[in-house]
N, C-alpha and C positions, 0 to 999 in steps of 0.2 A: 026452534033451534035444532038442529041436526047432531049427528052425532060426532061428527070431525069438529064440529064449533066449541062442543064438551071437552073434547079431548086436547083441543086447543086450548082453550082456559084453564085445563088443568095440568097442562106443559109448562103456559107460561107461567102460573102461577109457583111450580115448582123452580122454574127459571127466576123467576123473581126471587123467590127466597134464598137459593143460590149466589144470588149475582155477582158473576162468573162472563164476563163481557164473549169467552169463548164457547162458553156450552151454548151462546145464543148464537153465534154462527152457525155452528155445528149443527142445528136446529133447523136452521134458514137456508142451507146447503142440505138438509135431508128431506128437506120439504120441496127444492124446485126440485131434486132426484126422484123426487115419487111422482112427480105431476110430473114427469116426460113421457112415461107407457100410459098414462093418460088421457093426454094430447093426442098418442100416435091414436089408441084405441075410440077416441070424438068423446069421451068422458070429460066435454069441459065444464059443467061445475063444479066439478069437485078438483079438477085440476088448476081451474081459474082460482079455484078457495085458498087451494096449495099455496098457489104463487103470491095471492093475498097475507097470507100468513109468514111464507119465506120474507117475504117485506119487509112485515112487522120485526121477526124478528132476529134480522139485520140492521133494521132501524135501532132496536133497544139495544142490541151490541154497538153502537157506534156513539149512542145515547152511555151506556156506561164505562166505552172506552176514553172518552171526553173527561167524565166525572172521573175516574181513576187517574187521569193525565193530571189534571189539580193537583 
C-alpha cells in the first residue's frame, strides 16, 4: 500500500463520517485537478490513482445524493 492509498482511506473515511453528498464532489474535482500536472509531467501512476479515486468519490456523492432524495 502506498502512501496516496493511506491518505485516501483516510479522506474517505472522514467523508463517510461526514456524509455530506458535497464534500465528496469537492474531493473528486480536487483529485482529477491534481492528476493534470501529472499527466502533463508522465507521472501516470499516481495520476491514473487520482483519477481512480476522483471516481470513487463522485460515485459515493451520487450514491448519497439518491439516499438523501428518499
Amino acid at each position: 500500500m502506498k502512501s496516496q492509498d493511506i491518505l485516501f482511506i483516510l479522506v474517505l473515511a472522514f467523508l463517510l463520517f461526514k456524509r455530506n453528498p458535497k464534500l465528496f464532489v469537492w474531493a473528486g474535482l480536487l483529485c482529477l485537478f491534481l492528476s493534470m500536472p501529472l499527466f502533463h509531467f508522465l507521472v501516470f501512476f499516481t495520476a491514473e490513482r487520482l483519477v481512480y479515486y476522483a471516481a470513487g468519490f463522485l460515485f459515493m456523492s451520487i450514491i448519497f445524493f439518491l439516499i438523501k432524495s428518499r
